[in-house]
C-alpha positions as CSV (number, residue, x, y, z in Angstrom):
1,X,62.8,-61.4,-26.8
2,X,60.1,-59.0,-27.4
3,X,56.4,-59.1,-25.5
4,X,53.4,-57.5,-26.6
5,X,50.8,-57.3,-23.6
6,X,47.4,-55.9,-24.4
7,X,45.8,-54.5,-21.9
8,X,41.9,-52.7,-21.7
9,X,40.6,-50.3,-19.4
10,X,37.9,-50.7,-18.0
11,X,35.3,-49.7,-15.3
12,X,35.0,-51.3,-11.7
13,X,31.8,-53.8,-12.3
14,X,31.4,-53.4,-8.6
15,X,30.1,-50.1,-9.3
16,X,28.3,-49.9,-12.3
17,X,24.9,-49.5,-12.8
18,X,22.7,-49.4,-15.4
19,X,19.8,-47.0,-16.1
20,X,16.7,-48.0,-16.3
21,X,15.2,-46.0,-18.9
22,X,17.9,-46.1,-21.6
23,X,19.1,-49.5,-20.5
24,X,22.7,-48.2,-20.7
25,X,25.8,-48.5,-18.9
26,X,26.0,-45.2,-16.3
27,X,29.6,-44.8,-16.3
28,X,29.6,-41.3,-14.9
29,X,31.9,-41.6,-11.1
30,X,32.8,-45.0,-11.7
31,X,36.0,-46.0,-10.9
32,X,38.4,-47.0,-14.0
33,X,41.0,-50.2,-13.3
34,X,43.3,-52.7,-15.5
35,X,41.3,-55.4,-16.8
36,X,42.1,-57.8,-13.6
37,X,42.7,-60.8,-16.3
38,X,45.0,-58.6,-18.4
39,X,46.7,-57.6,-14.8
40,X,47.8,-61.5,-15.2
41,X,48.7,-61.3,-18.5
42,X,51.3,-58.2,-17.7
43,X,52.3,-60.7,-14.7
44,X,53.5,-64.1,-16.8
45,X,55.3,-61.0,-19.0
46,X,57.3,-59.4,-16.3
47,X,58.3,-62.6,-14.7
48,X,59.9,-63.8,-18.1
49,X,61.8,-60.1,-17.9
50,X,62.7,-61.1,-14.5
51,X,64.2,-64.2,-16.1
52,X,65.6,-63.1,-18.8
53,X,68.1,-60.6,-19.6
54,X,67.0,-59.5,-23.4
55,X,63.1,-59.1,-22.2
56,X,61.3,-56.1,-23.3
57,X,57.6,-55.6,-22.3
58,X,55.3,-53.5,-24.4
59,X,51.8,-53.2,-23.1
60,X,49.1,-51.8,-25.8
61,X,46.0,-50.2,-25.2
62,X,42.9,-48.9,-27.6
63,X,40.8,-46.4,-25.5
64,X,40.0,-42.9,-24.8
65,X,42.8,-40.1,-23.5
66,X,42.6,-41.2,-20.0
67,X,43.4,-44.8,-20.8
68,X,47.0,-43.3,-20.0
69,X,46.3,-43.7,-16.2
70,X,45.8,-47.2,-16.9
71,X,48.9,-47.9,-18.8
72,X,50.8,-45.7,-16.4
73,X,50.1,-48.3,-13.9
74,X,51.4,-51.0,-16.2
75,X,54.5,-49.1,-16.1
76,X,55.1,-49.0,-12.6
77,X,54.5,-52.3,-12.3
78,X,57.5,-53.0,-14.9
79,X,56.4,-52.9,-18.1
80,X,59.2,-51.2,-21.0
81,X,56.9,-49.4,-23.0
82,X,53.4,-48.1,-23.2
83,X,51.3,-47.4,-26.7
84,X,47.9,-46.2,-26.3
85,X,45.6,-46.2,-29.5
86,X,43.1,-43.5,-29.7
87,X,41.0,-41.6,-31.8
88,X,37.9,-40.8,-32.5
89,X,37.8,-42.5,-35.5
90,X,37.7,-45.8,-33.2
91,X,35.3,-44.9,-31.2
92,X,32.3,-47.2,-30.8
93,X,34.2,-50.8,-31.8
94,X,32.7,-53.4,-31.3
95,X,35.4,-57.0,-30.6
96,X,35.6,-57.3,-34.7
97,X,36.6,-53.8,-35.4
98,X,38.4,-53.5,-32.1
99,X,40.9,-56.4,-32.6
100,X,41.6,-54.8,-36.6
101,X,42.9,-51.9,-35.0
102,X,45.2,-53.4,-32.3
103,X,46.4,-56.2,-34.7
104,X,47.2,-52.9,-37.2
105,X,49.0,-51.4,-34.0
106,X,50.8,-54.6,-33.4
107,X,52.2,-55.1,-37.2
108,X,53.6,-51.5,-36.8
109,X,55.7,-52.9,-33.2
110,X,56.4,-55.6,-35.4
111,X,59.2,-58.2,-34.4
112,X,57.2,-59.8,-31.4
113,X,58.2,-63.4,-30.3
114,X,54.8,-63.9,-27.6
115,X,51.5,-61.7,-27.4
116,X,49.7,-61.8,-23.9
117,X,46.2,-60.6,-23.3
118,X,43.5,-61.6,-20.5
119,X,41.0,-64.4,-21.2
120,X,38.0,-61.7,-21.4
121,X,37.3,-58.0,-20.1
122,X,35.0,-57.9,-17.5
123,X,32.9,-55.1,-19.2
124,X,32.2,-57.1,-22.3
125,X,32.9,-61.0,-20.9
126,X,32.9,-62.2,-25.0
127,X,36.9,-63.7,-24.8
128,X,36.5,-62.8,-28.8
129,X,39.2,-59.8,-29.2
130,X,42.3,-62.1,-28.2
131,X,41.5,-65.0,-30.8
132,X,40.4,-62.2,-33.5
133,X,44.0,-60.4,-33.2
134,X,45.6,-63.8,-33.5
135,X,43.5,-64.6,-36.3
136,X,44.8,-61.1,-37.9
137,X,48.1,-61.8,-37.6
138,X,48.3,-65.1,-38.9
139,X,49.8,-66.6,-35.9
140,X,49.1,-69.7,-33.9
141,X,46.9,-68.9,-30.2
142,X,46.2,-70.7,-26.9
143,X,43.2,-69.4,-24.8
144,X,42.7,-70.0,-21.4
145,X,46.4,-70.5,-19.7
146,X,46.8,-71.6,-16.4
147,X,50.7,-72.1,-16.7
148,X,53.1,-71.4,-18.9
149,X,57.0,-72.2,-19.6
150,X,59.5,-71.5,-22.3
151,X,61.2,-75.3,-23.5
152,X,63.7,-75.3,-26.2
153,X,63.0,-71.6,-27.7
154,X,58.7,-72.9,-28.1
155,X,56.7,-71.9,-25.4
156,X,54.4,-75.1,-23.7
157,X,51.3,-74.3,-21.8
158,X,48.5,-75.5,-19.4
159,X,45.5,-74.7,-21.3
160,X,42.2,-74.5,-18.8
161,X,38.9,-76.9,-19.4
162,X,35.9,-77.5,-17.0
163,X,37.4,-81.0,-15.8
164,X,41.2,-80.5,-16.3
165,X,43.6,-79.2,-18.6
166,X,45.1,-79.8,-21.8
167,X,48.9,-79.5,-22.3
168,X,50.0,-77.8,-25.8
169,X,53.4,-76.8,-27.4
170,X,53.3,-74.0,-29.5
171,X,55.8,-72.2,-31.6
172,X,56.9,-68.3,-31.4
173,X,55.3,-66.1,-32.2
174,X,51.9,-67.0,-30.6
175,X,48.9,-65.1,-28.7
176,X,48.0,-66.7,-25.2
177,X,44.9,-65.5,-23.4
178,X,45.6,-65.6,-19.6
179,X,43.3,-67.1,-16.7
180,X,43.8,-65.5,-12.9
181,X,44.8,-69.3,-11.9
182,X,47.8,-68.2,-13.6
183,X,49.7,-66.2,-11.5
184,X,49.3,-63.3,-8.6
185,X,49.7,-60.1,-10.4
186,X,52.5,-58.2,-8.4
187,X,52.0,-54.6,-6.4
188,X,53.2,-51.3,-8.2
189,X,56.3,-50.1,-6.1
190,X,57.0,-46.3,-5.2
191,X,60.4,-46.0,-7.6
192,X,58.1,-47.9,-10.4
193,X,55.3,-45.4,-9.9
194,X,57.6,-42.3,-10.4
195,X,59.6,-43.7,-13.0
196,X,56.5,-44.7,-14.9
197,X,54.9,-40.5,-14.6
198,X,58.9,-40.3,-16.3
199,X,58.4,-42.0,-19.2
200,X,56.0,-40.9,-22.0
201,X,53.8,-43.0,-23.2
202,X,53.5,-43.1,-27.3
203,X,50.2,-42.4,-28.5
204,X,49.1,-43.4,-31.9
205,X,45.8,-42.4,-34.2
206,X,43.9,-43.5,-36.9
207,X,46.6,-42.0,-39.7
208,X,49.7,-43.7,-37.1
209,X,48.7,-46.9,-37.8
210,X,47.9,-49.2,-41.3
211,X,43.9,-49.5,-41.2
212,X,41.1,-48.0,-43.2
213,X,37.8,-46.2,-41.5
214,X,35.4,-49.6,-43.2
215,X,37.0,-51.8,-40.5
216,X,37.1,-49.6,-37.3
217,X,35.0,-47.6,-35.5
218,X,31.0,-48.0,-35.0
219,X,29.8,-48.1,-38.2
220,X,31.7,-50.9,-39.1
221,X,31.2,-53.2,-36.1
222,X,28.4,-55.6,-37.1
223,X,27.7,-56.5,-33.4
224,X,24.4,-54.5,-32.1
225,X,23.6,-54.5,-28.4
226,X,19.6,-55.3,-28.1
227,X,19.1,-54.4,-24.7
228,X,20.8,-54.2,-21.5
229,X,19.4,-54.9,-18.0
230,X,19.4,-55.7,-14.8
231,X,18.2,-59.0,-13.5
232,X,15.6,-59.7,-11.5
233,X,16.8,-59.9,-7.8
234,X,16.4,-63.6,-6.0
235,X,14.3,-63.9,-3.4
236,X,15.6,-64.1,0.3
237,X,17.0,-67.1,1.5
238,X,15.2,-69.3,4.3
239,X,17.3,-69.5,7.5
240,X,16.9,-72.4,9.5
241,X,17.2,-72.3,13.2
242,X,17.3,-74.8,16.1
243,X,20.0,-77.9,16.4
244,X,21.5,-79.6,13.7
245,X,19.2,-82.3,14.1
246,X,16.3,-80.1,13.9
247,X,17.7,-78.1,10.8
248,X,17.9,-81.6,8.8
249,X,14.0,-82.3,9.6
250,X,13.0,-78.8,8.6
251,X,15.2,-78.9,5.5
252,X,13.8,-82.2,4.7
253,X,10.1,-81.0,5.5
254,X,10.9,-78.3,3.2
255,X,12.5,-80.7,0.1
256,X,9.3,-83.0,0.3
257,X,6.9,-80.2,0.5
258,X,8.6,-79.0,-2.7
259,X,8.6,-82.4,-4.5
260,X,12.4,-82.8,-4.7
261,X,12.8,-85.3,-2.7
C-alpha cells in the first residue's frame, strides 16, 4: 500500500504579526513548523505502516528551499520518502494554482491507494487545497476525519460535523483531510532524526513535473488578498469580587443595567 501525505510549512501564528502600513504578513524571525493538522495526517499514515507490512509513506511538499527542514522532520518521525516541490515559477499560488501543482506532483508518484492532508493550514485557514487536489485527480474525498479504519480493502471513516459525525465508506484511492481529534501526532526519536539528515530528499521543479506556467504561480491564481489586519482588541473584562452570593447580585445588577435580562 502506497500513502501520499501532503504536508505545508508554515509559520508559528503565535508569532506573527502583521504590519501596519503594508498590511502584510512580517515573516522576518518567525519560527517555521509542520502544519499541526497535517502533523495528524502523517500520524493516521505511520500508524497504518506500523500495521502493515507493505506500507510506504511519502510526504509531499510545495514551498521554498528551506521547506526541507520541515520535511526532514517528517522523516524522523517515520515517513519513507520526502518530495519537495519548488520553484520560482510557483511562487505566489494561491489554493487553485497551488493544488494544480501538487495534484501534477502526485500523478508523477502515481500508484497511490490513500492521500492524507490536514483539514486546513493555519496560515491560510481556507480547507480548499485538499478538496481541489482530489477534485484534480478524479478521485473520491472525505474532509474532516475524526477516525479512520481499513474494512475489507475500502477504508470507512468518522467524518466531523458541529453536532456529531457522519459515518462514510469509501473506496481506494481517496483523499481524506484530517481533524486533531484524530489522533496525537507522535515525537521525532534521536535514530529517526539522524537517519532522516541520511536520506535525501527528492526535489522537483517546474520542468520535473506535467503542468504549464497558465495554471501555477501568481499570475494565474485568481484569488486577490484585499486587505489584511489586525482586529480591534476587546476591552478588559470586569472582575467581580466579594462572596459568591455577592458576585450573583453584582452580575445580575450588571445584566439588568444592560437590558439582557
Amino acid at each position: 500500500m502506497k500513502i501520499v501525505v501532503c504536508a505545508k510549512q508554515v509559520p508559528n501564528t503565535n508569532e506573527v504579526k502583521i504590519d501596519p502600513v503594508k498590511g502584510t504578513l512580517i515573516r522576518d524571525g518567525v519560527e517555521s513548523i509542520l502544519n499541526p493538522d497535517d502533523a495528524n495526517a502523517l500520524e493516521e499514515a505511520l500508524k497504518l505502516k506500523d500495521t502493515y507490512k507493505d506500507v510506504t509513506v511519502t510526504v509531499i511538499s510545495m514551498g521554498p528551499p528551506q521547506a526541507e527542514v520541515m520535511l526532514r522532520e517528517c522523516l524522523a518521525m517515520g515517513a519513507d520518502e520526502a518530495i519537495l516541490l519548488s520553484g520560482r515559477e510557483f511562487g505566489g499560488s494561491d489554493t487553485w494554482a497551488t493544488s494544480n501543482a501538487i495534484s501534477a506532483a502526485i500523478k508523477k508518484i502515481g500508484d497511490y491507494d490513500i492521500i492524507f492532508g490536514g483539514r486546513q493550514a493555519i496560515d491560510g485557514d481556507t480547507a480548499q487545497v485538499g478538496p481541489q487536489i482530489s477534485e484534480k485527480l478524479d478521485i473520491p474525498q472525505v474532509t474532516y476525519v475524526q477516525d479512520f479504519r481499513l474494512e475489507n480493502g475500502a477504508v470507512v471513516v468518522q467524518r466531523q460535523m458541529e453536532d456529531g459525525y457522519e459515518v462514510i465508506r469509501v473506496e481506494t484511492p481517496c483523499f481524506l483531510t484530517a481533524v486533531k481529534e484524530l489522533n496525537k501526532p507522535r515525537y521525532m526519536t534521536m535514530k529517526g532524526i539522524y537517519e532522516a539528515y541520511e536520506k535525501e530528499i527528492t526535489v522537483w521543479g517546474f520542468n520535473d513535473v506535467d503542468i504549464t506556467q497558465d495554471k501555477v504561480g501568481l499570475k494565474a491564481s485568481p484569488t486577490r488578498v484585499f486587505r489584511s489586519f489586525t482586529p480591534e482588541p476587546k476591552g478588559a473584562g470586569v472582575v467581580l469580587g466579594g462572596s459568591p452570593k455577592e458576585q450573583v447580585a453584582a452580575l445580575m445588577d450588571s445584566l439588568k443595567e444592560k437590558h439582557i435580562i
